[in-house]
PAVEX-378943 format. One record per atom (N, C-alpha, C): y, x, z; residue in three letters; atom name. Coordinates in steps of 0.2 Angstrom, whole numbers, plus 5000, padded with zeros to 4 digits. Each point is the difference from the previous one (the first is absolute). Layout:
{{Y X Z} ALA CA}
...
END
This chain:
{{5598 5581 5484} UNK N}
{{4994 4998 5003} UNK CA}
{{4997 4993 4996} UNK C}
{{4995 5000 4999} UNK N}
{{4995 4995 4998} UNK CA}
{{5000 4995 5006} UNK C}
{{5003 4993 4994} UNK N}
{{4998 4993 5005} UNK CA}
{{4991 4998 5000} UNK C}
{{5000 4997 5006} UNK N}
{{4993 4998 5001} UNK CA}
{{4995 4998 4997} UNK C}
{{5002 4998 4995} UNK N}
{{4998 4998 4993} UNK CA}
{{4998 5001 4994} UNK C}
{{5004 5005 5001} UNK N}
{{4998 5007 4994} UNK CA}
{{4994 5004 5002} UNK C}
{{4998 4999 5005} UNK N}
{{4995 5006 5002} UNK CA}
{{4992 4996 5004} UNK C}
{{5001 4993 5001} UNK N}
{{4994 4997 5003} UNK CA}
{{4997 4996 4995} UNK C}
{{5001 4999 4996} UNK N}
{{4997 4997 4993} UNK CA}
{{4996 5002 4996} UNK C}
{{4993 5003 5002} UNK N}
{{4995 5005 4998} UNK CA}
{{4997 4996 5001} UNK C}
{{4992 5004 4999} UNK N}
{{4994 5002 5000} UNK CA}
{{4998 4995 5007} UNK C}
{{5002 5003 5006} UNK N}
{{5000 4999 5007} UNK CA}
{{4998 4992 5001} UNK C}
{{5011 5001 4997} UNK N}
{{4999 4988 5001} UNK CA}
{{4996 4999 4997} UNK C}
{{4997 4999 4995} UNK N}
{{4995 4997 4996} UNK CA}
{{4994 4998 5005} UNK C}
{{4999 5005 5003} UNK N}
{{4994 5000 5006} UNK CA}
{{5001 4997 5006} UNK C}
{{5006 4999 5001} UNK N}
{{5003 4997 5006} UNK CA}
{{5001 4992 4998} UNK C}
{{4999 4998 4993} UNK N}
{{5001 4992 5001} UNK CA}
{{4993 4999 4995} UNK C}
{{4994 5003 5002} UNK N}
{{4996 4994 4995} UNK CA}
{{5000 4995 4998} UNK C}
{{5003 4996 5004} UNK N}
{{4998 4994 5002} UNK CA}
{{5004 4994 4997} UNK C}
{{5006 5006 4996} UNK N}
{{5003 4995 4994} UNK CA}
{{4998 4999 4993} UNK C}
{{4997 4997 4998} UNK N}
{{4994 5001 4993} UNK CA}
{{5002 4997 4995} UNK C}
{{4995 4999 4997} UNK N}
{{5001 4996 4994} UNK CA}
{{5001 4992 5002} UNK C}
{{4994 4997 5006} UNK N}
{{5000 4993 5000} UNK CA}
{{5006 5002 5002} UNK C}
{{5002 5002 5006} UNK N}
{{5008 4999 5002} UNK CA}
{{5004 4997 4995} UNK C}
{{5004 5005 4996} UNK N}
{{5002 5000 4993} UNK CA}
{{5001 4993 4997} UNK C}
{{4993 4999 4999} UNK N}
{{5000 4995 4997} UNK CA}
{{5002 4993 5002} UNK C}
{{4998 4998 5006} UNK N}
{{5001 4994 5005} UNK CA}
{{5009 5001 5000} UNK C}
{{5006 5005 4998} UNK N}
{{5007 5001 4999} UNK CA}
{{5001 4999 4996} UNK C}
{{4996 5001 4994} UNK N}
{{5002 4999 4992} UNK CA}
{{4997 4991 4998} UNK C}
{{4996 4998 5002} UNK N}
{{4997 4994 5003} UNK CA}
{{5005 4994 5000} UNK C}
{{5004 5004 5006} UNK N}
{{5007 4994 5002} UNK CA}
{{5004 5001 4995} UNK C}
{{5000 5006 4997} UNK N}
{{5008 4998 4996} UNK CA}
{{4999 4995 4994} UNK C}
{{4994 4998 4998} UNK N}
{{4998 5001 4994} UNK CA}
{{5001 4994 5002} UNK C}
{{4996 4995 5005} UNK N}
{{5000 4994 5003} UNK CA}
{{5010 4999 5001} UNK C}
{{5002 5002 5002} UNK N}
{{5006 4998 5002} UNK CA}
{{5007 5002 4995} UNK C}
{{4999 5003 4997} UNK N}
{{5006 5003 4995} UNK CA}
{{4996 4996 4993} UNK C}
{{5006 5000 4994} UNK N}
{{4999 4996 4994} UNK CA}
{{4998 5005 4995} UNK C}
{{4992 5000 5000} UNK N}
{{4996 5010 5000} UNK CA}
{{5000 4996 4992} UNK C}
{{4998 5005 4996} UNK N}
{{5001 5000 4994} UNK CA}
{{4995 5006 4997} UNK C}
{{4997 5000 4998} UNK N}
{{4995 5005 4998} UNK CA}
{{5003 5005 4996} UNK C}
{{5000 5006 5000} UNK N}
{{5006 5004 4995} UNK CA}
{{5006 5003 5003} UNK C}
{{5000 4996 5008} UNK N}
{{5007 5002 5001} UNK CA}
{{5000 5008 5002} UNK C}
{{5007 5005 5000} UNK N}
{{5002 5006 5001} UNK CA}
{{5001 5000 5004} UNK C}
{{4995 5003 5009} UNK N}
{{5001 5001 5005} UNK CA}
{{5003 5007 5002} UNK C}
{{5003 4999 5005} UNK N}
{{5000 5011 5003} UNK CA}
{{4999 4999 5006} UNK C}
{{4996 5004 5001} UNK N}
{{4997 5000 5005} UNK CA}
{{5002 5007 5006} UNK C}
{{5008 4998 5002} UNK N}
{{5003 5005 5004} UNK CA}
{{4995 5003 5007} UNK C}
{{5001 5008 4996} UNK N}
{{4996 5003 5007} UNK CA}
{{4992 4998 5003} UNK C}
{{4998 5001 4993} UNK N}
{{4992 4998 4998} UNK CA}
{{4996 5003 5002} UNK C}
{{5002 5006 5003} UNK N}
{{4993 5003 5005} UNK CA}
{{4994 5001 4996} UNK C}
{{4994 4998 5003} UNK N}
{{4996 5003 4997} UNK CA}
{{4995 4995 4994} UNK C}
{{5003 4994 4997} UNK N}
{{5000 4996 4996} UNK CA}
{{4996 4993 5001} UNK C}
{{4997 5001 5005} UNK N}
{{4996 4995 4999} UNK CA}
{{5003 4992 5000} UNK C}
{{5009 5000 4999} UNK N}
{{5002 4993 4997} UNK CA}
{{5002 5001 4995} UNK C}
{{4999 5005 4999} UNK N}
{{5000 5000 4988} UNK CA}
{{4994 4996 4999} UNK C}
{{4994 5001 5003} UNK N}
{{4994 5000 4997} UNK CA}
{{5000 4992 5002} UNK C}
{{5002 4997 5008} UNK N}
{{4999 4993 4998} UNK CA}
{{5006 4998 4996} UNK C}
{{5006 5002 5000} UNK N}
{{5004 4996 4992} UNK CA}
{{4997 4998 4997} UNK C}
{{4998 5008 4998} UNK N}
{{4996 5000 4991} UNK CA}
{{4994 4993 5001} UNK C}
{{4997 4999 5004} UNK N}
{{4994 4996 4999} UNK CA}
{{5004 4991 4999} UNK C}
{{5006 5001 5005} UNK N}
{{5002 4993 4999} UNK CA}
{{5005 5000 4992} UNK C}
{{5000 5005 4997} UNK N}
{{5003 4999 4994} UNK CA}
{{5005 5003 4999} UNK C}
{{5004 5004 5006} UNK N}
{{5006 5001 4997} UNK CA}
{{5000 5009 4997} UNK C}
{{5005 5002 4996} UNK N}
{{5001 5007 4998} UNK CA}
{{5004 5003 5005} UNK C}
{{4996 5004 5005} UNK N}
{{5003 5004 5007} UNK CA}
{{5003 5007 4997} UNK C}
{{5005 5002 5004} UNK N}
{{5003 5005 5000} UNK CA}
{{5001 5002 5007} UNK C}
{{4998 5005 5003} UNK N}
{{5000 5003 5004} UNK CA}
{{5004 5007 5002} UNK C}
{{5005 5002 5005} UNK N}
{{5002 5006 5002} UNK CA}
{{4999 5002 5010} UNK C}
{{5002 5005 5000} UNK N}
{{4998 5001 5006} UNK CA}
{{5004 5009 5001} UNK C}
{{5002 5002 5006} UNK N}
{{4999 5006 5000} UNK CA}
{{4998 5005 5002} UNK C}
{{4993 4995 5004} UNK N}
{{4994 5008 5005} UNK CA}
{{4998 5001 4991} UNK C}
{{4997 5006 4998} UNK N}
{{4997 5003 4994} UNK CA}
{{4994 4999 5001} UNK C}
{{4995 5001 5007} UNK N}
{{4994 4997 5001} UNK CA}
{{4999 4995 4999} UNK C}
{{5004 4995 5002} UNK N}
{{4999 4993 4999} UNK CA}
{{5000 4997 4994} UNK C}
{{5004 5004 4995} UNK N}
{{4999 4999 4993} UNK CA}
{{4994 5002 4997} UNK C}
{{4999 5007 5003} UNK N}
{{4993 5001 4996} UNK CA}
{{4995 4996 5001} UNK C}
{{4999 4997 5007} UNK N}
{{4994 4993 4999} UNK CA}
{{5003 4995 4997} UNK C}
{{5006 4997 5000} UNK N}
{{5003 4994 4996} UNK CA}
{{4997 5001 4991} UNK C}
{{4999 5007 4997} UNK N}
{{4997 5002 4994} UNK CA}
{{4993 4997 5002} UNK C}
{{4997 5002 5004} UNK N}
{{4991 5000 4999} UNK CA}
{{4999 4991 5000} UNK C}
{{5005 4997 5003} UNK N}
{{5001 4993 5001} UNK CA}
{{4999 4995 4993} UNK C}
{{5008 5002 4999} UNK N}
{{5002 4999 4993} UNK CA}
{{5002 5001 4994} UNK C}
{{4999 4997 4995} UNK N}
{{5004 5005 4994} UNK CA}
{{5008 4998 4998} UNK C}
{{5001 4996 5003} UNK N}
{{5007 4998 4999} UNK CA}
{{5005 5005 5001} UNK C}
{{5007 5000 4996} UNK N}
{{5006 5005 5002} UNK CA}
{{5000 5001 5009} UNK C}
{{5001 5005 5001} UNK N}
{{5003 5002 5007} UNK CA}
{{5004 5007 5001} UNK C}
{{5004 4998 5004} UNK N}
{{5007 5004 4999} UNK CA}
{{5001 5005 5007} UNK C}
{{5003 5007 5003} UNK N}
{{5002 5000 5004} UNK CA}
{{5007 5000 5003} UNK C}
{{5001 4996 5005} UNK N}
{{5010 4999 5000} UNK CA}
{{5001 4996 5006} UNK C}
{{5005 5002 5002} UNK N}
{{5000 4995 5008} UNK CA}
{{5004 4993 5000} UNK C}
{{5000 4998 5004} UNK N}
{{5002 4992 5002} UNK CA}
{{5008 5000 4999} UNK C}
{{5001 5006 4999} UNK N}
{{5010 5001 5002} UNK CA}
{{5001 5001 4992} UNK C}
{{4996 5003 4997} UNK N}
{{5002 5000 4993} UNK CA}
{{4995 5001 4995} UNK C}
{{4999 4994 4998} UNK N}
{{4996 4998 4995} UNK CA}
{{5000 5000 4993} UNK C}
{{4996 5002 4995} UNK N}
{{5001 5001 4994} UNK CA}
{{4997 4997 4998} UNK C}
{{5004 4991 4999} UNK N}
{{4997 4995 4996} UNK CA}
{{5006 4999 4998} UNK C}
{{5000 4996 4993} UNK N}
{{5004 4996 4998} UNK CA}
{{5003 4995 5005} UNK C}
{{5006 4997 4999} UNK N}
{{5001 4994 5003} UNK CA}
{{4998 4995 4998} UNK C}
{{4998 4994 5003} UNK N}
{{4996 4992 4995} UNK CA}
{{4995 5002 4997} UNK C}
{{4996 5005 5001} UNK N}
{{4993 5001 4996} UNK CA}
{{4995 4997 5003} UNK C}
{{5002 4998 5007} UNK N}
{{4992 4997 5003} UNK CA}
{{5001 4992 5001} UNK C}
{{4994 4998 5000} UNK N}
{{4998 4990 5000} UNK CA}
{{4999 5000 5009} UNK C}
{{4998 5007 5002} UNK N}
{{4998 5001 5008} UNK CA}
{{5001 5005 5001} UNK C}
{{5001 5002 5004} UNK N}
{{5001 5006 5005} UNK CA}
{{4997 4999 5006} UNK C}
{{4997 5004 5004} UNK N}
{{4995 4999 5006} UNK CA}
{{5001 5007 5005} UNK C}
{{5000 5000 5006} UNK N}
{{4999 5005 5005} UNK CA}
{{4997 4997 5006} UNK C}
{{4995 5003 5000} UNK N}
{{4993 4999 5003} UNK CA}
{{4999 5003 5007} UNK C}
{{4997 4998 5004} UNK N}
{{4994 5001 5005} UNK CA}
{{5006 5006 5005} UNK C}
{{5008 4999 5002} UNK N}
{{5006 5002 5003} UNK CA}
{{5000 5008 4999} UNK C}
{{5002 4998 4993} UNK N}
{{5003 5009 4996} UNK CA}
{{5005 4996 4999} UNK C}
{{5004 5000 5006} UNK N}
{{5009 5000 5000} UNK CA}
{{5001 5001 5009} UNK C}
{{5005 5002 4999} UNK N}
{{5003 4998 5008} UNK CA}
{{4998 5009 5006} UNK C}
{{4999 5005 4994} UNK N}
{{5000 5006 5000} UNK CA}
{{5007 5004 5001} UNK C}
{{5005 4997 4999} UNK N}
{{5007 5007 5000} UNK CA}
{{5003 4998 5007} UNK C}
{{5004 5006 5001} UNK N}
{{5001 5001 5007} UNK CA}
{{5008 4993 5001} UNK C}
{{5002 4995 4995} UNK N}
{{5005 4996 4999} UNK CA}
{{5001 4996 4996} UNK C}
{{5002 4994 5002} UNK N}
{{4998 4995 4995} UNK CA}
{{5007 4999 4994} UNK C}
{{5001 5004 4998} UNK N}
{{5005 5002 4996} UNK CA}
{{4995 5001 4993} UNK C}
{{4995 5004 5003} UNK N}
{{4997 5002 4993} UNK CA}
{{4993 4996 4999} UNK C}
{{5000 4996 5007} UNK N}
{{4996 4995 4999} UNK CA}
{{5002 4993 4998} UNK C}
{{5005 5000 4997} UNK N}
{{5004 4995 4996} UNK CA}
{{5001 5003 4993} UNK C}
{{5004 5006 4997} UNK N}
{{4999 5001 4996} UNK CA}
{{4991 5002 4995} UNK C}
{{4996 5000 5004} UNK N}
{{4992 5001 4999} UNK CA}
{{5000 4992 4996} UNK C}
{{5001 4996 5003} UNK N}
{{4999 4993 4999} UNK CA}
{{5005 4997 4994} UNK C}
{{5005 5003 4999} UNK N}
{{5004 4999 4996} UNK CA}
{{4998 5003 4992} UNK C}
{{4995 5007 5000} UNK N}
{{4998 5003 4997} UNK CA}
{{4994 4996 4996} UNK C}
{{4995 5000 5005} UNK N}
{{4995 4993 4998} UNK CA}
{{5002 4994 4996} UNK C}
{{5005 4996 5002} UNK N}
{{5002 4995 4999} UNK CA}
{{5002 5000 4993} UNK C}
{{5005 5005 5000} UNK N}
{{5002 5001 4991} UNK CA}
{{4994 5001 4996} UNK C}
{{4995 5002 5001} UNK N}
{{4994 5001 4992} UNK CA}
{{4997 4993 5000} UNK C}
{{5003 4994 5001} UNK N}
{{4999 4992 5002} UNK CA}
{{5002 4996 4992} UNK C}
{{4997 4996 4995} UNK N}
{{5005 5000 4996} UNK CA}
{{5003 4991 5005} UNK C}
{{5005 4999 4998} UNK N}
{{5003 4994 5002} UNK CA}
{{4994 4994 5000} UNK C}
{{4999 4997 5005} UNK N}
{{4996 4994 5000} UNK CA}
{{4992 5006 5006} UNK C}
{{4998 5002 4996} UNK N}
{{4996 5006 5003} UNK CA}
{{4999 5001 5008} UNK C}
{{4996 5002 5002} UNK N}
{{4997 5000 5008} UNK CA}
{{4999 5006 5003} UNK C}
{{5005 5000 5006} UNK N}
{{4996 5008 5006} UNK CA}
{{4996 4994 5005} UNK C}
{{4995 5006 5000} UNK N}
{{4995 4998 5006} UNK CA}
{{5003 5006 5006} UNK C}
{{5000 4999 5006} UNK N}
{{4999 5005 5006} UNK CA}
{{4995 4998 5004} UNK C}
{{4993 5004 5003} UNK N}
{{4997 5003 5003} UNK CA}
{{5000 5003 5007} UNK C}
{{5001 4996 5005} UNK N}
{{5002 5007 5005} UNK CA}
{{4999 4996 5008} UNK C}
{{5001 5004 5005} UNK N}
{{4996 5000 5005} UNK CA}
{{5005 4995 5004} UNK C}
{{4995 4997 5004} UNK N}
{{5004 4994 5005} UNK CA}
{{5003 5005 5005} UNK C}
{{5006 5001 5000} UNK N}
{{5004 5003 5006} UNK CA}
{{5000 4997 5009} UNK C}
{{4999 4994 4999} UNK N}
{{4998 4998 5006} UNK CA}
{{4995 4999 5004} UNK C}
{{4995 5000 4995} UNK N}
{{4993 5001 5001} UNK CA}
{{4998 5009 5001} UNK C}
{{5002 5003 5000} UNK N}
{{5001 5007 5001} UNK CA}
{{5004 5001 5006} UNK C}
{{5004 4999 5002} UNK N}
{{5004 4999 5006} UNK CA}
{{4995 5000 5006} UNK C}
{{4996 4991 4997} UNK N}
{{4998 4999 5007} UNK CA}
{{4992 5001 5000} UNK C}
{{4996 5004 4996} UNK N}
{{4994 5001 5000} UNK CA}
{{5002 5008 5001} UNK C}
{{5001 5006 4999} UNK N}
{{4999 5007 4997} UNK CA}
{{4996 5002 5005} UNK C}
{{4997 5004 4998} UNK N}
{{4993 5003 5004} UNK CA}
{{5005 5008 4999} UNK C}
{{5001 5000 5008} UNK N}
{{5001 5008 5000} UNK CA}
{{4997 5006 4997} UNK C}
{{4992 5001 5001} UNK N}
{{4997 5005 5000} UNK CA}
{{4992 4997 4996} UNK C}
{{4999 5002 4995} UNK N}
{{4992 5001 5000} UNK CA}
{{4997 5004 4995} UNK C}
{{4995 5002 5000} UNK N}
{{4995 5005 4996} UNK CA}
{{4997 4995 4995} UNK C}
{{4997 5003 4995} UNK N}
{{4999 4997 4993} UNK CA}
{{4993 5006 5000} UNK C}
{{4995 4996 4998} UNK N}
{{4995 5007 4996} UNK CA}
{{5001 4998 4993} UNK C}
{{5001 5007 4998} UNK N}
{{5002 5000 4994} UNK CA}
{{4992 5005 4996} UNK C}
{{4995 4995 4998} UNK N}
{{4994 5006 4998} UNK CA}
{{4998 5002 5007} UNK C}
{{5000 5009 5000} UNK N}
{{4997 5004 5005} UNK CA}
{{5005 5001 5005} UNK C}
{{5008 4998 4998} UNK N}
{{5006 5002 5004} UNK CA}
{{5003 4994 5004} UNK C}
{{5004 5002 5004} UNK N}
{{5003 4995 5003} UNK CA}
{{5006 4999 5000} UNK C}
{{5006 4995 4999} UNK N}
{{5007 5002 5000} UNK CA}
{{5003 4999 5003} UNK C}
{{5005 5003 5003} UNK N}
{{5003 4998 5007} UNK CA}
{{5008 4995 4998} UNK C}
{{4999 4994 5002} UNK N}
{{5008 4994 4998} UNK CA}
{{5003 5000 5004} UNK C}
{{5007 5000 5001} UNK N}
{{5005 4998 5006} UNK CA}
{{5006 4997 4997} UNK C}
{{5002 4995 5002} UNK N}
{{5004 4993 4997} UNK CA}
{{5006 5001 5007} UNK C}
{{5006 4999 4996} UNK N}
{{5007 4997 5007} UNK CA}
{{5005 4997 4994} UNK C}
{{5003 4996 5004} UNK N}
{{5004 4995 5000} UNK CA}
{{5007 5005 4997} UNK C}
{{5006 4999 4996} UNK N}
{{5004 5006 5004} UNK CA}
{{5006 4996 5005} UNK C}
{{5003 5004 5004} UNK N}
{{5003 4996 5005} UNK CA}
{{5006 4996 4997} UNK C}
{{5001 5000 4994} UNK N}
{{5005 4995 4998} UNK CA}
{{4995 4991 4997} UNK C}
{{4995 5003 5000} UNK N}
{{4993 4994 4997} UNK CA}
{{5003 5000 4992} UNK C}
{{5002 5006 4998} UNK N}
{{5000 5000 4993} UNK CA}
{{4994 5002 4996} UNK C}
{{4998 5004 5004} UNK N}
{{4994 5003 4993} UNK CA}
{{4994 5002 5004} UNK C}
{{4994 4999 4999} UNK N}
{{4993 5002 5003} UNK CA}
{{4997 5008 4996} UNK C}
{{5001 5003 5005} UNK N}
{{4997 5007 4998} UNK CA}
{{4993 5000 5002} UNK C}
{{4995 5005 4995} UNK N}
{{4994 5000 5001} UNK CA}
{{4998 5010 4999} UNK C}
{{4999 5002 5006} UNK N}
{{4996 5006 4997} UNK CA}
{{4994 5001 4998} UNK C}
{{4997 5003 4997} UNK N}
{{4993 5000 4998} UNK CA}
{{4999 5008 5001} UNK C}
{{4993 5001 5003} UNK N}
{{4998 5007 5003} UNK CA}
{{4994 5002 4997} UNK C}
{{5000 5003 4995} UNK N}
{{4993 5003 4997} UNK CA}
{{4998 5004 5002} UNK C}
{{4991 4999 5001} UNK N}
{{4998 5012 5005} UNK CA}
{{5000 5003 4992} UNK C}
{{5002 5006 5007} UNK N}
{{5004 5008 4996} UNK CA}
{{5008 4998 5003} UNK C}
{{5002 4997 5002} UNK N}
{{5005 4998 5001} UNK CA}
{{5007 4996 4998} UNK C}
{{4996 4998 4993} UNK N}
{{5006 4998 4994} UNK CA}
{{5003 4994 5004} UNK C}
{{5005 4999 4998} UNK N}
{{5003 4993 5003} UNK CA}
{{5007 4999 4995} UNK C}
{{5000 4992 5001} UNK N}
{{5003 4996 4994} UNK CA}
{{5005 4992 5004} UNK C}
{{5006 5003 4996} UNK N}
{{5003 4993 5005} UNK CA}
{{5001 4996 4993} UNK C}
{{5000 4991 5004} UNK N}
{{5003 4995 4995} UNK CA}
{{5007 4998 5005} UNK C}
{{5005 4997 4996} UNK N}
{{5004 4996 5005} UNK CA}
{{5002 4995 4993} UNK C}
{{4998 4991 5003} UNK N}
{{5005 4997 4997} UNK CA}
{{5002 4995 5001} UNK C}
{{5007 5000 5000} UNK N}
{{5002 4995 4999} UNK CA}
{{4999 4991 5001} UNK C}
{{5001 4998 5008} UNK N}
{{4997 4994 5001} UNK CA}
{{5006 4993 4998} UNK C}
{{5001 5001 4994} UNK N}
{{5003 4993 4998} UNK CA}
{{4996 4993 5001} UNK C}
{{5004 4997 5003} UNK N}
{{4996 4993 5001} UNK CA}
{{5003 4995 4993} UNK C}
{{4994 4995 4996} UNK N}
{{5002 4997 4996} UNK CA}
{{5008 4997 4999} UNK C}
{{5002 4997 5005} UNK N}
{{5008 5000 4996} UNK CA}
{{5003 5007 5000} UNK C}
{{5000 5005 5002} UNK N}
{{5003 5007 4999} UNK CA}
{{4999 5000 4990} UNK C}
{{4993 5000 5001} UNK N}
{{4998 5002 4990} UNK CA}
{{5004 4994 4997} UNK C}
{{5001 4994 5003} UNK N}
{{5001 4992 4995} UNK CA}
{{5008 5005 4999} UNK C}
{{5003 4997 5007} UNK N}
{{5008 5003 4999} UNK CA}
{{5000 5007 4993} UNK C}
{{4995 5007 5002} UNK N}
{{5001 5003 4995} UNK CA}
{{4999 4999 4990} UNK C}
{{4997 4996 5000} UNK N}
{{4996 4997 4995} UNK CA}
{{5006 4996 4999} UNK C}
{{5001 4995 5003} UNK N}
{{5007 4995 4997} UNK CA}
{{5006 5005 4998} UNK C}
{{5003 5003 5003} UNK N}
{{5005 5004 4999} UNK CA}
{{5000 5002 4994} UNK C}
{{4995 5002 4997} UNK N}
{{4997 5004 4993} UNK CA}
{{5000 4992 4997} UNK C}
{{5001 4994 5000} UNK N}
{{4999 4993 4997} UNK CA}
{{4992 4999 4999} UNK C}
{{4994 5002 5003} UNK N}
{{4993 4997 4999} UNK CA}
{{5002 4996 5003} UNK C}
{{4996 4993 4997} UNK N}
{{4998 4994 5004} UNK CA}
{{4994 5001 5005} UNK C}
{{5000 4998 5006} UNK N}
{{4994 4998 5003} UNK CA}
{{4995 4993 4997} UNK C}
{{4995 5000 4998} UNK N}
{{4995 4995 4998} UNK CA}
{{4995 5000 5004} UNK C}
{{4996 5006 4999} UNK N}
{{4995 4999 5007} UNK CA}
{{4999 5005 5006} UNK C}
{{4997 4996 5004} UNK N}
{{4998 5005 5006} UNK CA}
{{4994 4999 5003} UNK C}
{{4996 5009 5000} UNK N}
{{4993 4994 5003} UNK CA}
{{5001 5009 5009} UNK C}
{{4995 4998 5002} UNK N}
{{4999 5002 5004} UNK CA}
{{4991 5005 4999} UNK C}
{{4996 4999 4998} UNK N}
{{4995 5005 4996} UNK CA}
{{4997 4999 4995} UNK C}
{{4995 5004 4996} UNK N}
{{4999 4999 4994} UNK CA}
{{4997 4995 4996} UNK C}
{{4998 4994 5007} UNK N}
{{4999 4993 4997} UNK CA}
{{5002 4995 5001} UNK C}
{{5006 5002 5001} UNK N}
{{5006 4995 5000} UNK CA}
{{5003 4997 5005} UNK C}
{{4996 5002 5006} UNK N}
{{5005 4998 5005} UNK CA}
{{5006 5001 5003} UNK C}
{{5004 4993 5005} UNK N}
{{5005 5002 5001} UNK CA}
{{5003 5006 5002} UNK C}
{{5006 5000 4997} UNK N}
{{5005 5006 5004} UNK CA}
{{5001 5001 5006} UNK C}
{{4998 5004 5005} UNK N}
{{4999 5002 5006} UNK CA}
{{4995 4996 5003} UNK C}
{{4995 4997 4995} UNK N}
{{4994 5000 5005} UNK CA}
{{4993 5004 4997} UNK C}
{{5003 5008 4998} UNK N}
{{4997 5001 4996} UNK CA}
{{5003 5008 5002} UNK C}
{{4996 5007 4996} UNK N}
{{5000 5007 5002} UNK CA}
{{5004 5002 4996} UNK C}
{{5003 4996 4994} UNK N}
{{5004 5003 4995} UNK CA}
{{5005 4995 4999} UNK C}
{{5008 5003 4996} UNK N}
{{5004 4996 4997} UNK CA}
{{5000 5004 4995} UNK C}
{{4998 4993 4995} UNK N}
{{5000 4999 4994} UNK CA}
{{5006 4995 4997} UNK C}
{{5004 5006 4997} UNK N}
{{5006 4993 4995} UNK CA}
{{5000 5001 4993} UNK C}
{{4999 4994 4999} UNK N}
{{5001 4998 4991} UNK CA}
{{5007 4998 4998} UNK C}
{{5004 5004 4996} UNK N}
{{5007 4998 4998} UNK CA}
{{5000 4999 4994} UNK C}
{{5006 4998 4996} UNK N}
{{5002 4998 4995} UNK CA}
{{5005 5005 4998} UNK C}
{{5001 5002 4993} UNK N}
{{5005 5004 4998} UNK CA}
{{5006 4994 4996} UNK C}
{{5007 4997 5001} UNK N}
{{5002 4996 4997} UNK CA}
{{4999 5000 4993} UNK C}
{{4998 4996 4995} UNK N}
{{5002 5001 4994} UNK CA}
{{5008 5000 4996} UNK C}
END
């Protein structure tokens, strides 16, 4: 059977997040550039790239992006996007070099998708090797407590002419946040991920030897947990 992952990463979600854009993008690429020791040239990957639109702020701040991803939709607009290498491969097994990147990036919570954090350690351990020594991951990913205590159980989205029906639950260990989505005709589409709260990823991340150096809380730099996202900037030792 096909993980959830494999099969909602279409055409669909595209339409179900407008609302992630280019400004978005950009105000994320914004910080790094302000808070890491950015360098024009540098060789970022940009793990599980989706539909590209942070290739294209890369490229504008100067860096040479490289992008993979495993929905094939996804990629085909990350083309229309940009012209940079892009690859298709998962997060468990990556076809990069080791030490080829000055950065490595996973964006806007493309992680915290398997059903064990066994393989959401070794994902992390994957990323980190295409790091060269001295070099930087960036993680992206959603405030797990702030999700806790706001989730909106139930609501419709007009989507265009249609409507879509969302339902959100906690699961009863408070580990991961399930989300169904209900399309008309009756298609229907589950997410579940993984609610890691900031020290969970920090502990992960050290264990692999990143340094922690920053932490913001959203894309314009605010602190950690006063803010919708956790953002960690780490250090790979040299």
């Amino acid at each position: 059977m096909a993980e959830w992952f494999e099969e909602w990463f279409g055409e669909e979600y595209l339409h179900l997040y407008p609302h992630r854009d280019d400004a978005d993008a950009g105000r994320l690429i914004g910080l790094l550039v302000r808070s890491l020791p950015w360098q024009r040239g540098w060789r970022v990957l940009d793990a599980a790239c989706g539909a590209g639109r942070h290739l294209v702020a890369l490229e504008q701040a100067g860096a040479r992006p490289v992008g993979f991803d495993l929905s094939a939709a996804l990629l085909r607009r990350a083309r229309d996007a940009s012209q940079r290498p892009l690859v298709r491969a998962d997060l468990r097994a990556m076809p990069f070099r080791k030490g080829s990147m000055d950065l490595t990036v996973n964006l806007f919570t493309s992680f915290g998708y398997f059903a064990d954090d066994a393989q959401h350690h070794h994902a992390l351990g994957e990323m980190l090797a295409t790091v060269r020594p001295g070099g930087w991951f960036v993680m992206d990913f959603l405030n797990a407590g702030q999700v806790r205590g706001t989730l909106v159980p139930e609501e419709r989205i007009a989507l265009g002419s249609v409507t879509v029906e969302i339902r959100r639950a906690i699961s009863p260990d408070q580990r991961f946040v399930h989300k169904t989505i209900r399309l008309p005709g009756g298609r229907q589409f589950q997410e579940r991920v993984r609610l890691l709260d900031p020290a969970d990823l920090e502990r992960m991340l050290e264990a692999h030897g990143a340094r922690i150096r920053h932490r913001f809380g959203d894309y314009d730099g605010a602190t950690l947990n006063q803010g919708p996202r956790t953002i960690l900037m780490t250090q790979v030792p040299e």
